[in-house]
C-alpha positions in Angstrom: 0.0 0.0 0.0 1.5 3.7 -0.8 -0.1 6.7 0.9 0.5 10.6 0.8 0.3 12.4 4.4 -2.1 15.2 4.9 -0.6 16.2 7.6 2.7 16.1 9.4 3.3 12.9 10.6 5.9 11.5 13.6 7.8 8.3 12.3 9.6 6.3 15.1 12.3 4.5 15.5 10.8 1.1 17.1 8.0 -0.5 17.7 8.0 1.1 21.0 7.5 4.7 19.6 8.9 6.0 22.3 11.8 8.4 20.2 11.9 9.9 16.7 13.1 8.7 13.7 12.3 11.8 11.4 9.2 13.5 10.9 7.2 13.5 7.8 5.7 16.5 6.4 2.6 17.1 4.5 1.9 15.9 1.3 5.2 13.0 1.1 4.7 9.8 0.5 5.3 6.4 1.9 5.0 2.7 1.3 4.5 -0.2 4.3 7.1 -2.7 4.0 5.9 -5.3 6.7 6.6 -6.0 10.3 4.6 -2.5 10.7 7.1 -0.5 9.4 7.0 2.4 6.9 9.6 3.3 4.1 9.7 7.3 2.6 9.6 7.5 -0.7 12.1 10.2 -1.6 14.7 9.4 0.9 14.0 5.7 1.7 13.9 6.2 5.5 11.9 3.7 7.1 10.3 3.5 11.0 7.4 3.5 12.2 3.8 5.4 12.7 1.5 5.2 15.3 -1.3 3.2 14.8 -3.6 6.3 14.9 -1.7 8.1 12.6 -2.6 5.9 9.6 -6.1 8.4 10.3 -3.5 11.3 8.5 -2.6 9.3 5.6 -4.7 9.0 2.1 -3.9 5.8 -0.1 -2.4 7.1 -3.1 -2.4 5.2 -6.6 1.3 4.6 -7.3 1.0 5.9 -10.6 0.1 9.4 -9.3 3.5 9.8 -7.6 5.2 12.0 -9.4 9.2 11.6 -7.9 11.7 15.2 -7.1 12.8 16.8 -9.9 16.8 16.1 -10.2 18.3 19.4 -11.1 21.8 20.1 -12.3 24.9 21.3 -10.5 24.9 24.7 -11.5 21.1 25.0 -10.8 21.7 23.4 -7.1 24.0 26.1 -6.9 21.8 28.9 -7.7 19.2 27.5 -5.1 22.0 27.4 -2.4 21.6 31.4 -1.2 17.5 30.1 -0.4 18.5 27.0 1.7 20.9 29.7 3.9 18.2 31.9 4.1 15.6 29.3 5.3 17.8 28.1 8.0 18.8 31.8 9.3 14.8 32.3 9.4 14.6 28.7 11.5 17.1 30.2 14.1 15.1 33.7 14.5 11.9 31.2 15.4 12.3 30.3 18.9 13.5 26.8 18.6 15.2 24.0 20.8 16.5 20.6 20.0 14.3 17.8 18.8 16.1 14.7 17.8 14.7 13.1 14.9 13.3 16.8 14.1 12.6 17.7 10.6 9.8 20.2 10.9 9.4 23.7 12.0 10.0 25.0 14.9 12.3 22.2 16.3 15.3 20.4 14.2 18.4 17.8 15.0 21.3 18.7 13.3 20.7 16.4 10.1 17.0 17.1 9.9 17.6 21.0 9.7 20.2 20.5 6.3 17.3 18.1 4.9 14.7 20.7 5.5 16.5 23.5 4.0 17.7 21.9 1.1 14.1 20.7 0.6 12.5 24.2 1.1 14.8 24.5 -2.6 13.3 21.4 -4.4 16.7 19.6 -3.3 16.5 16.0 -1.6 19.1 15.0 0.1 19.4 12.0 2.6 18.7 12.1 6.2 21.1 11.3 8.9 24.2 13.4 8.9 26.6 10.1 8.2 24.8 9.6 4.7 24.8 13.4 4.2 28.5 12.9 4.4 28.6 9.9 2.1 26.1 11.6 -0.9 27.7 15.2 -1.3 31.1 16.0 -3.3 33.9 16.0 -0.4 36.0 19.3 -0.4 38.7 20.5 1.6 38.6 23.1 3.9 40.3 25.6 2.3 37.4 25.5 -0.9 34.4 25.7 1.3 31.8 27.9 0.5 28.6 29.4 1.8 25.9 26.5 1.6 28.8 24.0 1.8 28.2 21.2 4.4 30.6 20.7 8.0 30.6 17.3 9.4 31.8 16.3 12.5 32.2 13.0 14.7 35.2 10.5 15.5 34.2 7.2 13.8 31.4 8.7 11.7 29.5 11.7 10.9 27.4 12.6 13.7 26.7 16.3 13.4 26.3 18.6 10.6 26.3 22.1 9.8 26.1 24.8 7.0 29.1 26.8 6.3 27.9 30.3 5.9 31.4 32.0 5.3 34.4 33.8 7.5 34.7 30.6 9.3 30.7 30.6 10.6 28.7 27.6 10.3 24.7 27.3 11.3 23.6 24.4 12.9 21.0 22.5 15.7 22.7 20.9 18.1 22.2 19.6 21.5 21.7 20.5 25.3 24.7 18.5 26.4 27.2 19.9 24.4 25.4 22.0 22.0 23.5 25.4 22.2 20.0 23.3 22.1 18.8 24.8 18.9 19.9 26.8 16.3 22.6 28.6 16.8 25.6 30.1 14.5 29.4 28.8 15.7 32.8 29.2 14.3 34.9 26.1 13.3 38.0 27.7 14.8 36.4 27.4 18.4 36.3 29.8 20.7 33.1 28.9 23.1 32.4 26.0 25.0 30.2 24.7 21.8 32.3 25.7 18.8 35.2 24.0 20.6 33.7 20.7 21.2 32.5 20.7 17.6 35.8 21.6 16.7 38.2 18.9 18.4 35.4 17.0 15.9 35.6 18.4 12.3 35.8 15.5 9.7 35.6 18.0 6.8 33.3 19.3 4.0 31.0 18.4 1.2 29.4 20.1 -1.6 25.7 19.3 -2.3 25.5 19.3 -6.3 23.3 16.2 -6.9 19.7 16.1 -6.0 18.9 12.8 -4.1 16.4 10.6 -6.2 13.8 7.4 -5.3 16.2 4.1 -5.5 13.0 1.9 -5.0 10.4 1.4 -7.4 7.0 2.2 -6.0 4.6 0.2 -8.2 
């Protein structure tokens, strides 16, 4: 069965539903795959929804899905000044953490690139380790504004927006974060920015848009 949400909609990360996967916004679509899960069509995140959630979904005829438009380098690049903008109006909301957060007012890290990107036509993956592993690595020294920071030891765990002069945007944490959206400089220099720091992994350049890899007839 493939549906289109009406509504947002919370999809978990166990049967339990008892913490976020990502949240799906209005008017995406999704497949069941069995076991009670749920699988998103234009980023293939699966989880699960609450029973009484299936109320906010409308079965869709496959044939009506039409999938994201892939655009070309140099028109991702035109787009990126509108993903920088959305997430600079995201931090003047007030806003706080939300793990598996993908809709306004509350974001994770991951969820907030997603988002923007989206806001642009642009699909990109979820979680900040497969961010890392679909955009065009770049060193430091060629970043540029809209360019993506990752950070983590083993993986990408965090992510960010490079926004120029060293600056990056991001949402991060309450433990060692600023618990929303907040701008930071790579070089340190606060109690945040320097944790994130002793973390940097590197960059990556968005200049693909991410399409359907599953066939949903």
């Amino acid at each position: 069965m493939h549906y289109r949400s009406i509504t947002n909609i919370n999809i978990y990360d166990s049967l339990a539903l008892d913490r976020f996967a990502t949240q799906m916004s209005a008017n995406r679509y999704l497949k069941l795959t069995g076991d009670g899960q749920v699988q998103l069509i234009e980023d293939s995140y699966t989880g699960y929804v609450r029973s009484q959630d299936f109320a906010y979904l409308e079965s869709v005829d496959p044939e009506s899905y039409n999938p994201p438009n892939a655009l070309t380098s140099a028109q991702i690049r035109e787009c990126i000044p509108g993903a920088i903008a959305y997430i600079k109006r995201a931090m003047q909301q007030p806003n706080r953490y939300l793990w598996g957060g993908t809709i306004p007012p509350d974001y994770d890290c991951s969820g907030l690139m997603q988002a923007a990107f989206v806001s642009m036509g642009i699909w990109i993956p979820r979680d900040a380790y497969q961010q890392e592993a679909f955009v065009e690595a770049i060193t430091l020294e060629a970043i540029k504004p809209g360019d993506l920071v990752f950070f983590g030891v083993d993986k990408a765990t965090h992510v960010g927006m490079y926004l120029g002069e060293g600056q990056y945007i991001h949402s991060s944490g309450q433990e060692h974060g600023n618990d929303g959206v907040r701008i930071n400089s790579l070089a340190g220099g606060n109690r945040v920015a320097d944790w994130y720091a002793q973390q940097l992994r590197g960059a990556g350049r968005v200049n693909r848009c991410l399409q359907p890899s599953l066939a949903i007839g």
